[in-house]
N, CA, C and O atoms as a GROMACS GRO file, in nm:
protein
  432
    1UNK      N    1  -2.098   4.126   1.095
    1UNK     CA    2  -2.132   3.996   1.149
    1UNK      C    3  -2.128   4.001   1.301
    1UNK      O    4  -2.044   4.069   1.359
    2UNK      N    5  -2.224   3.926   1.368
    2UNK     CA    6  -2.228   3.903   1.520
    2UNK      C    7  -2.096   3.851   1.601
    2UNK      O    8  -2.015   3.809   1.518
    3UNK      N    9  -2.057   3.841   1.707
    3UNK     CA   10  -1.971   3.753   1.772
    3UNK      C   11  -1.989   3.642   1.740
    3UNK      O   12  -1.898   3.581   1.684
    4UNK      N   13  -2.119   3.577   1.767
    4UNK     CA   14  -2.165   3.434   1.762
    4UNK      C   15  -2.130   3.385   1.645
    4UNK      O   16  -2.050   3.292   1.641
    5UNK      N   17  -2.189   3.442   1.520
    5UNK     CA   18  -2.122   3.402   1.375
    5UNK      C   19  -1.982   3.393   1.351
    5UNK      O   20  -1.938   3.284   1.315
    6UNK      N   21  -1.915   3.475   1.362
    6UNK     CA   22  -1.779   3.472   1.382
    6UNK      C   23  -1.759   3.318   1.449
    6UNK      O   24  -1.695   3.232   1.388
    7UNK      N   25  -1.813   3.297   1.561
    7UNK     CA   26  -1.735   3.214   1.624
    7UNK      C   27  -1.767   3.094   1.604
    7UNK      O   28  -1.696   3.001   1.644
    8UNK      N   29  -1.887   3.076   1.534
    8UNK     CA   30  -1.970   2.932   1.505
    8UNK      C   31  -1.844   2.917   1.341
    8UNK      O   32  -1.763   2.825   1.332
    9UNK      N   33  -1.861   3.027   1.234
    9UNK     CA   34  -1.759   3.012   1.159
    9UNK      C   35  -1.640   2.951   1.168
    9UNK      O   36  -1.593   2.859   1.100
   10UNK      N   37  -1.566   3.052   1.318
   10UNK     CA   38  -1.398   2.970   1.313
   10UNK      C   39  -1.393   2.841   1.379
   10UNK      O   40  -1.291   2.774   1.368
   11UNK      N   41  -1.530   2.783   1.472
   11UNK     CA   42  -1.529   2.638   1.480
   11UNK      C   43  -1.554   2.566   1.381
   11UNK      O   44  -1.519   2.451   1.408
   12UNK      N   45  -1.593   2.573   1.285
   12UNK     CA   46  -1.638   2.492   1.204
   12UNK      C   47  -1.523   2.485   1.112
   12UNK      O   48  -1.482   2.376   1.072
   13UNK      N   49  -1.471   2.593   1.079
   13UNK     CA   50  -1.372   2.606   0.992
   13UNK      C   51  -1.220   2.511   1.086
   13UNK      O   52  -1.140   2.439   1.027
   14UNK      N   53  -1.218   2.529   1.182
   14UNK     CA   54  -1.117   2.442   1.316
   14UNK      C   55  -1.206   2.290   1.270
   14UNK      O   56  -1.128   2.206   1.227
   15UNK      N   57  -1.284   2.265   1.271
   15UNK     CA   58  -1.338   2.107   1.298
   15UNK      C   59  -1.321   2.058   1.107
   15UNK      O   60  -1.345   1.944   1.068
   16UNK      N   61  -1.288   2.145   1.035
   16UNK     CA   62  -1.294   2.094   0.889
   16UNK      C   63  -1.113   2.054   0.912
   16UNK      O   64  -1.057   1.945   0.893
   17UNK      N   65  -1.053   2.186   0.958
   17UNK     CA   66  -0.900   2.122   0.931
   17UNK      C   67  -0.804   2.019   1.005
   17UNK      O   68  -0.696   1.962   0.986
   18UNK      N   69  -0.921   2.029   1.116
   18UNK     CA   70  -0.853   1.922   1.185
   18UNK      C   71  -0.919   1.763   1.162
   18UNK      O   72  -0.873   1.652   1.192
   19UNK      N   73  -1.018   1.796   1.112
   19UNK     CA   74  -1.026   1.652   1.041
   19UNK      C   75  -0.969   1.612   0.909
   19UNK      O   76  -0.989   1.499   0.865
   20UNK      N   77  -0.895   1.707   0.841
   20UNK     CA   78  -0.848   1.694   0.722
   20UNK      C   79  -0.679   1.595   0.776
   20UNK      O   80  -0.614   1.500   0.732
   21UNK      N   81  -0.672   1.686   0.887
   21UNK     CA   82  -0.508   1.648   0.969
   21UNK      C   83  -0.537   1.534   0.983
   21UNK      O   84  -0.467   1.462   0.912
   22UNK      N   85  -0.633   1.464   1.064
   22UNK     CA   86  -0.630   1.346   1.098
   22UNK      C   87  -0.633   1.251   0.976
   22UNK      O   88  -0.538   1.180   0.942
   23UNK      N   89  -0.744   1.256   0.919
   23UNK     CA   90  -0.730   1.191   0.786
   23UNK      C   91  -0.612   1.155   0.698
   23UNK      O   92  -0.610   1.051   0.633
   24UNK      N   93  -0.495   1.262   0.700
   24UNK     CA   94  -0.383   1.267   0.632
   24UNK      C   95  -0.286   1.205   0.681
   24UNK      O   96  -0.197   1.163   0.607
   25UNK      N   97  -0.282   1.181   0.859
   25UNK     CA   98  -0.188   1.091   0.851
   25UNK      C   99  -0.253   0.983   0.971
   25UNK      O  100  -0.242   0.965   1.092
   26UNK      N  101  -0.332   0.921   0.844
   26UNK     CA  102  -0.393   0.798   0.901
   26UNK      C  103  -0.308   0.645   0.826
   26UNK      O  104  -0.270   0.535   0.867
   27UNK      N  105  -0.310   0.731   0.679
   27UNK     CA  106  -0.247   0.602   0.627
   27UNK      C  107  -0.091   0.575   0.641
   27UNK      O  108  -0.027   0.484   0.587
   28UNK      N  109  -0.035   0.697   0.746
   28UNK     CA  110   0.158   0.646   0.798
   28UNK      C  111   0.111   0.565   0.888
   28UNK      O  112   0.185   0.467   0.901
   29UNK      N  113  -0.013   0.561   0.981
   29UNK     CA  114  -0.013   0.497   1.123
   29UNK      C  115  -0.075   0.379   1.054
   29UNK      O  116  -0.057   0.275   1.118
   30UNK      N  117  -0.145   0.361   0.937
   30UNK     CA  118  -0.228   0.226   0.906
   30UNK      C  119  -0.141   0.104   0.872
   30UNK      O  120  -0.157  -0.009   0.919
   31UNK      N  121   0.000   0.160   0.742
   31UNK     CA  122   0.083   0.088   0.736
   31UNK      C  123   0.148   0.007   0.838
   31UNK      O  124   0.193  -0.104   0.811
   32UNK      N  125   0.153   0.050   0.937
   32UNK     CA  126   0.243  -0.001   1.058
   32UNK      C  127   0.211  -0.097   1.089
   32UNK      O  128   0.286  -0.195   1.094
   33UNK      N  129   0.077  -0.098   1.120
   33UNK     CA  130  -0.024  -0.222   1.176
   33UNK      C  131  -0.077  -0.309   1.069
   33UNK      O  132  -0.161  -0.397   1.088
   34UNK      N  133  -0.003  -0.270   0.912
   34UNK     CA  134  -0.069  -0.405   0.814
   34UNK      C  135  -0.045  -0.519   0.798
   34UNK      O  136   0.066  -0.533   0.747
   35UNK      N  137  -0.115  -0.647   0.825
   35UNK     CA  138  -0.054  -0.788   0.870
   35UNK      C  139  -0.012  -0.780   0.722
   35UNK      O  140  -0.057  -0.692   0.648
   36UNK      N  141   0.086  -0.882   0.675
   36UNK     CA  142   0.152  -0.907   0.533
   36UNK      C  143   0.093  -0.993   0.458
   36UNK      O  144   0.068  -1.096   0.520
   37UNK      N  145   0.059  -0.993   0.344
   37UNK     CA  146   0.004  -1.100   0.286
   37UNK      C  147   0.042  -1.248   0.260
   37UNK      O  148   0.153  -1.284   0.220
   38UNK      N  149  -0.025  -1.299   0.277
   38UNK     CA  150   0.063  -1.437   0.298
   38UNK      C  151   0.064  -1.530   0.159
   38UNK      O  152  -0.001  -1.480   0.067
   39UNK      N  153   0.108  -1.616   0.140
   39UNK     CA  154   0.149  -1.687  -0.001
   39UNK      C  155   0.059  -1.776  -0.034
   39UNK      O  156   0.049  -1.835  -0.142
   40UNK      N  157  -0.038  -1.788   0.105
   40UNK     CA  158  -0.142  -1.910   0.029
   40UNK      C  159  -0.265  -1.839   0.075
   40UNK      O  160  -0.372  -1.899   0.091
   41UNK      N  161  -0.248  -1.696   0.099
   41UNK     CA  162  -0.405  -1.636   0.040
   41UNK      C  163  -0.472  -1.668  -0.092
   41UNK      O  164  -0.423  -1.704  -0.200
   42UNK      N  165  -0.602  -1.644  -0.052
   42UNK     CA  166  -0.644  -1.714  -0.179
   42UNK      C  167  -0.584  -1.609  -0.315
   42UNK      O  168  -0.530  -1.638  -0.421
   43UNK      N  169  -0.620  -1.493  -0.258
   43UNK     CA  170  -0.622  -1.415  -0.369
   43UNK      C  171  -0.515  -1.351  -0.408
   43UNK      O  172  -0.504  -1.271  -0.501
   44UNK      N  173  -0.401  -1.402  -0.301
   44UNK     CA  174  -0.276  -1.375  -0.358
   44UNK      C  175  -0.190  -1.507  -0.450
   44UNK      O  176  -0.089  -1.492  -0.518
   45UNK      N  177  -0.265  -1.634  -0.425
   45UNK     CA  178  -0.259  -1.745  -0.532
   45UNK      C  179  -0.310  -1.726  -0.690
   45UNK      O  180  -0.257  -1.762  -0.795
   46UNK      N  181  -0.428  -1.658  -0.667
   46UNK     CA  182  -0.494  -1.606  -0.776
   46UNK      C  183  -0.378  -1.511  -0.887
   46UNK      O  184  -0.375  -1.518  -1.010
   47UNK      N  185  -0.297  -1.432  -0.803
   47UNK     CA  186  -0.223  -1.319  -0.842
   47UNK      C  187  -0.047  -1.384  -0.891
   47UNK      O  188   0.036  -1.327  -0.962
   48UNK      N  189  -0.037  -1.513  -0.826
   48UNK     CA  190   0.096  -1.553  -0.835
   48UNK      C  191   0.193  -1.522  -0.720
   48UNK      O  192   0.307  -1.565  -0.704
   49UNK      N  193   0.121  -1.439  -0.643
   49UNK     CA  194   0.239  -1.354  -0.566
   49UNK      C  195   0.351  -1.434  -0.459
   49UNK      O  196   0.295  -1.502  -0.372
   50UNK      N  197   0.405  -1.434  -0.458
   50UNK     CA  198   0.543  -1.514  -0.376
   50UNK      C  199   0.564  -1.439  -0.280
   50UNK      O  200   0.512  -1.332  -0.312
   51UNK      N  201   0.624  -1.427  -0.145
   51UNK     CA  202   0.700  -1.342  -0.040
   51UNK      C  203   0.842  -1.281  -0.101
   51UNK      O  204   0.886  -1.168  -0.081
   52UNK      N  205   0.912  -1.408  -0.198
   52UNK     CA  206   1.029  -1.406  -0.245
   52UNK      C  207   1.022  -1.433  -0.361
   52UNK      O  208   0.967  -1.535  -0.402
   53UNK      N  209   1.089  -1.324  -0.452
   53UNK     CA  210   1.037  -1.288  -0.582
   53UNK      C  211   1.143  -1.417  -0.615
   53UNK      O  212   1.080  -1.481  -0.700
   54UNK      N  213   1.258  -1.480  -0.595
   54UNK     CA  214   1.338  -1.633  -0.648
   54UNK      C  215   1.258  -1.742  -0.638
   54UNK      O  216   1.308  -1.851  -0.664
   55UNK      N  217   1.075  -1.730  -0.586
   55UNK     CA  218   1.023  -1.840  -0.601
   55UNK      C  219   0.912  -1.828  -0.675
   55UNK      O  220   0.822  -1.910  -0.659
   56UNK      N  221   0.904  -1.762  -0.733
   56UNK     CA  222   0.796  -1.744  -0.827
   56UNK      C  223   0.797  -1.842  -0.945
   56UNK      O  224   0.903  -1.898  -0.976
   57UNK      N  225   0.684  -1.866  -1.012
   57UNK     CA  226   0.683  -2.000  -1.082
   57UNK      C  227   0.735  -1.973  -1.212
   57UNK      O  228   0.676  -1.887  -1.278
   58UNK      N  229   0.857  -2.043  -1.271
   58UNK     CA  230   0.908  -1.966  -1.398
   58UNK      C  231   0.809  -2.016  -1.498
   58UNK      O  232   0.766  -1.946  -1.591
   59UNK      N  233   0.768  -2.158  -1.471
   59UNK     CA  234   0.714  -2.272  -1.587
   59UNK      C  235   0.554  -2.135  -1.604
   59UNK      O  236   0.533  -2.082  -1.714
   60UNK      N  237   0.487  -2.109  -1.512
   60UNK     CA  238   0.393  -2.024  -1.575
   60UNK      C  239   0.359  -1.871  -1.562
   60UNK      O  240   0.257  -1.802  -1.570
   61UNK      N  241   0.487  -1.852  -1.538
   61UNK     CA  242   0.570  -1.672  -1.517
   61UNK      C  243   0.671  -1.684  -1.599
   61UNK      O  244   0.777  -1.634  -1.563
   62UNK      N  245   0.666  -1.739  -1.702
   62UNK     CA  246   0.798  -1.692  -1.821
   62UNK      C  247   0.866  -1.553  -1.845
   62UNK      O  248   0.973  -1.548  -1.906
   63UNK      N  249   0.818  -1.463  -1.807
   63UNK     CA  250   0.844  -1.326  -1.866
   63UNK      C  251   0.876  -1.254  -1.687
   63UNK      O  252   0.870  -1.132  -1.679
   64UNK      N  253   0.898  -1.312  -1.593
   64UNK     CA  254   0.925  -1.314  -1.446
   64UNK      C  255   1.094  -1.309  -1.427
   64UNK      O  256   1.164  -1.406  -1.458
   65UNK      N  257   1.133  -1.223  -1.389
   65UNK     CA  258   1.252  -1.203  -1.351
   65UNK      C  259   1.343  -1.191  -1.228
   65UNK      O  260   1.379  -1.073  -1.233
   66UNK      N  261   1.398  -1.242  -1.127
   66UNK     CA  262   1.453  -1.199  -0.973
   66UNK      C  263   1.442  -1.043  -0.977
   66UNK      O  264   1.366  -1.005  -0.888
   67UNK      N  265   1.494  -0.939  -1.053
   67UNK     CA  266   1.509  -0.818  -1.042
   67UNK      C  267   1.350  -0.760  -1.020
   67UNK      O  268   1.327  -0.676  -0.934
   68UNK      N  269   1.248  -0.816  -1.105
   68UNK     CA  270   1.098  -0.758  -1.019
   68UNK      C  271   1.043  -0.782  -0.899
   68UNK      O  272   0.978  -0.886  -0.886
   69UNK      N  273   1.056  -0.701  -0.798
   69UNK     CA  274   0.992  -0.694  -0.682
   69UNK      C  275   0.924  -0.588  -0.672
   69UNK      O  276   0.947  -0.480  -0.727
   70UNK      N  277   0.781  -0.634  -0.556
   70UNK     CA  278   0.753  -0.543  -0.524
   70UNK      C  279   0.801  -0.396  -0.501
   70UNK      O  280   0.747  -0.302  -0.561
   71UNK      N  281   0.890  -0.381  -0.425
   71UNK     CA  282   0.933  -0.244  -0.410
   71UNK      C  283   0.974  -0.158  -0.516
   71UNK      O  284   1.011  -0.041  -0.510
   72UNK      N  285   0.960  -0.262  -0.649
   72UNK     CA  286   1.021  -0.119  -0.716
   72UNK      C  287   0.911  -0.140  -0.816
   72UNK      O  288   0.940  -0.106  -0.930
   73UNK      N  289   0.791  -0.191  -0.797
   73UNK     CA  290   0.646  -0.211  -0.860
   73UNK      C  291   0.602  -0.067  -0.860
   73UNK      O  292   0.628   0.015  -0.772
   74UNK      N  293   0.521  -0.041  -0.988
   74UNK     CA  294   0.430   0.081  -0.966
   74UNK      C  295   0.326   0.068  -0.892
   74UNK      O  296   0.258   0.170  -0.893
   75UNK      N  297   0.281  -0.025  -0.821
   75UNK     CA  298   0.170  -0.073  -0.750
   75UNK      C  299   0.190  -0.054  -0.584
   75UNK      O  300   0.108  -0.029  -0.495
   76UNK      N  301   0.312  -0.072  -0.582
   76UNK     CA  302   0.379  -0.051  -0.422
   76UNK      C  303   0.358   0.076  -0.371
   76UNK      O  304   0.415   0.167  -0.430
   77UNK      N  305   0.289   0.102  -0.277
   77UNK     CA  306   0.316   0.226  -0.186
   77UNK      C  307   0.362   0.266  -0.097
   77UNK      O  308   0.302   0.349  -0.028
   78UNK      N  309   0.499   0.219  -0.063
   78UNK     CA  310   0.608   0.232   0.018
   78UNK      C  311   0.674   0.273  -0.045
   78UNK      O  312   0.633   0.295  -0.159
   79UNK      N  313   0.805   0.306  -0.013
   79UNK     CA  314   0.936   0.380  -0.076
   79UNK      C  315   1.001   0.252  -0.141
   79UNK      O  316   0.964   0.138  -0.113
   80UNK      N  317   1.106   0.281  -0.234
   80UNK     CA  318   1.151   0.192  -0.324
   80UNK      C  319   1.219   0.152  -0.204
   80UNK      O  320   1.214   0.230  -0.109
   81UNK      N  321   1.291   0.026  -0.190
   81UNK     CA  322   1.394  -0.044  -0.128
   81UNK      C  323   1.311  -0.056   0.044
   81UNK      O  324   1.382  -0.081   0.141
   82UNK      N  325   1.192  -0.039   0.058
   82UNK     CA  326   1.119  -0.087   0.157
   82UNK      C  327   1.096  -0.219   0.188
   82UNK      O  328   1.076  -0.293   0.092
   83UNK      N  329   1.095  -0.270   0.306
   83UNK     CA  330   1.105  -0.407   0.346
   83UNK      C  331   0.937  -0.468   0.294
   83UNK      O  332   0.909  -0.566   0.224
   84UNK      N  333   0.830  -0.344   0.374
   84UNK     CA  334   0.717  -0.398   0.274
   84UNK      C  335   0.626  -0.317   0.315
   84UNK      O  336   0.616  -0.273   0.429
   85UNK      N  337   0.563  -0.296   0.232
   85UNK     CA  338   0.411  -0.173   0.216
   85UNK      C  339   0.325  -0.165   0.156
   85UNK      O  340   0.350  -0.238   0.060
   86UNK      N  341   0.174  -0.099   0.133
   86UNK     CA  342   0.059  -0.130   0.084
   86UNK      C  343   0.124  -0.105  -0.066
   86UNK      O  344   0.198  -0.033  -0.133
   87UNK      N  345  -0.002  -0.281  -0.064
   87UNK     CA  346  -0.048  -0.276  -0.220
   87UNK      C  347  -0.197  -0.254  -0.208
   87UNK      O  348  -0.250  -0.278  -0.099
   88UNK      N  349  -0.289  -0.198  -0.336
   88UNK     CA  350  -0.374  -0.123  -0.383
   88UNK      C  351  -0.433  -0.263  -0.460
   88UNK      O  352  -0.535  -0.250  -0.528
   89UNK      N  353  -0.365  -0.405  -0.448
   89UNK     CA  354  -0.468  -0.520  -0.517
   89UNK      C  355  -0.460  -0.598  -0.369
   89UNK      O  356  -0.511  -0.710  -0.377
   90UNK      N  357  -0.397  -0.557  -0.208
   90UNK     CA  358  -0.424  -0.665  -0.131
   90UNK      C  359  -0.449  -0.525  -0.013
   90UNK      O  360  -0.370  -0.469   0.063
   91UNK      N  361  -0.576  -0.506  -0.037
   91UNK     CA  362  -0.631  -0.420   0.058
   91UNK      C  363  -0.646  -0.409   0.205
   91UNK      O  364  -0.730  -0.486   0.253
   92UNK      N  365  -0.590  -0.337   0.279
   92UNK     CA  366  -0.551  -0.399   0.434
   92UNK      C  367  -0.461  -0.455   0.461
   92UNK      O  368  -0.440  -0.477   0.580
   93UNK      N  369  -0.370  -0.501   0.359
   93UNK     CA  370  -0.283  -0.599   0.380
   93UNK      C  371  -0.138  -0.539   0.315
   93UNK      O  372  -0.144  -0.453   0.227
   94UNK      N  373  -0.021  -0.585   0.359
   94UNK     CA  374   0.155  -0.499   0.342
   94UNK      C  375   0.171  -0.597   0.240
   94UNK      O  376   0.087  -0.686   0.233
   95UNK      N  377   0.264  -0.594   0.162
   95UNK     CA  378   0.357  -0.703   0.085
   95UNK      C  379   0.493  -0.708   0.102
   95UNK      O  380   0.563  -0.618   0.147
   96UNK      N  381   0.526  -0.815   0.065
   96UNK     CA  382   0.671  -0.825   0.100
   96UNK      C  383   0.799  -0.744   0.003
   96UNK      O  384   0.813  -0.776  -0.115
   97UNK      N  385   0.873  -0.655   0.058
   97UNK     CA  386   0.934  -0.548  -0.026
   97UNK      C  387   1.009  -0.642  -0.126
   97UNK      O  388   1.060  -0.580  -0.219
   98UNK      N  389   1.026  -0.786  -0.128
   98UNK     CA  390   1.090  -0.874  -0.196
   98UNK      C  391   0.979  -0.928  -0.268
   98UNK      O  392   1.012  -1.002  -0.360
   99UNK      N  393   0.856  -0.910  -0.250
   99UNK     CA  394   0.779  -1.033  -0.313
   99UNK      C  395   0.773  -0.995  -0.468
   99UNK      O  396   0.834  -0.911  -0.534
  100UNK      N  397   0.674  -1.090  -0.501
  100UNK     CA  398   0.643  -1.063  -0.692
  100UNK      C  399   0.521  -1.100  -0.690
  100UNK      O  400   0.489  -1.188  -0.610
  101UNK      N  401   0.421  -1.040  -0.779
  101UNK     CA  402   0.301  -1.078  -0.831
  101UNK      C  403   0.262  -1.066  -0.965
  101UNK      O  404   0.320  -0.967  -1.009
  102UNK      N  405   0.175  -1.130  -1.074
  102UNK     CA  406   0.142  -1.111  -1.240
  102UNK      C  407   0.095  -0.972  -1.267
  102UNK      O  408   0.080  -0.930  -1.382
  103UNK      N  409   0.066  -0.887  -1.136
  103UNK     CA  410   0.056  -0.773  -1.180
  103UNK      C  411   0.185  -0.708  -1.201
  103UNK      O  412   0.151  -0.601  -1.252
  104UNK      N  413   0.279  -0.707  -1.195
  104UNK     CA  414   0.400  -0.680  -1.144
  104UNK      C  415   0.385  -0.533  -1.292
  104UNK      O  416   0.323  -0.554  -1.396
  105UNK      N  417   0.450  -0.411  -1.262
  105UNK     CA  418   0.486  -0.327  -1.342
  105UNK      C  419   0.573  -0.254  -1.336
  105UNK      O  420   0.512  -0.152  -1.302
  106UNK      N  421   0.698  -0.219  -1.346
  106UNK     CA  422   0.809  -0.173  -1.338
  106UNK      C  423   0.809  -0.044  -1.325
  106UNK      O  424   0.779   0.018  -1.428
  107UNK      N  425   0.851   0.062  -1.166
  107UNK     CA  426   0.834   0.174  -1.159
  107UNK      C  427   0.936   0.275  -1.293
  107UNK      O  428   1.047   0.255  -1.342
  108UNK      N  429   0.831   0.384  -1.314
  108UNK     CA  430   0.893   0.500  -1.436
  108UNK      C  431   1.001   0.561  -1.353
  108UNK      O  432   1.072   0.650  -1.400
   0.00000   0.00000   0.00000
């Protein structure tokens, strides 16, 4: 192979991994900056979701417990016992590591 090939190769092969880098930690820096979802979004009304899982509606959340919160949701993508981090049903947006929603599913 030429110099030139060689070298058009290891740039390209440099511009694949360093966009892989960036990509990878886009979503530690995205969390930071996610406004929180708020309680009278629409579509977190839609969902039930509370900030504070003690206010969630028992009369039409019967099966709703204080012990389900977000943070320990399989839906949460923060660390368990996190104050608050992406959910995957409020896109762009953090939840409250206390809140509750009808999706609610209890991490395995």
């Amino acid at each position: 192979m030429s110099d030139r090939r060689i070298f058009l190769k290891n740039l390209t092969n440099m511009a694949i991994v360093s966009a892989a880098a960036v990509t990878a930690g886009m979503p530690v820096l995205a969390r930071a900056d996610m406004p929180l979802v708020s309680d009278t979004d629409p579509q977190a009304k839609a969902m039930g979701y509370v900030s504070d899982t003690s206010k969630a509606d028992q009369k039409k959340f019967p099966k709703h417990t204080v012990a389900q919160k977000c943070n320990n949701c399989q839906l949460f993508q923060g660390k368990e016992g996190d104050a608050q981090g992406p959910c995957p049903l409020f896109a762009g947006k953090a939840v409250a590591g206390n809140g509750w929603c009808s999706a609610y599913m209890k991490k395995a």
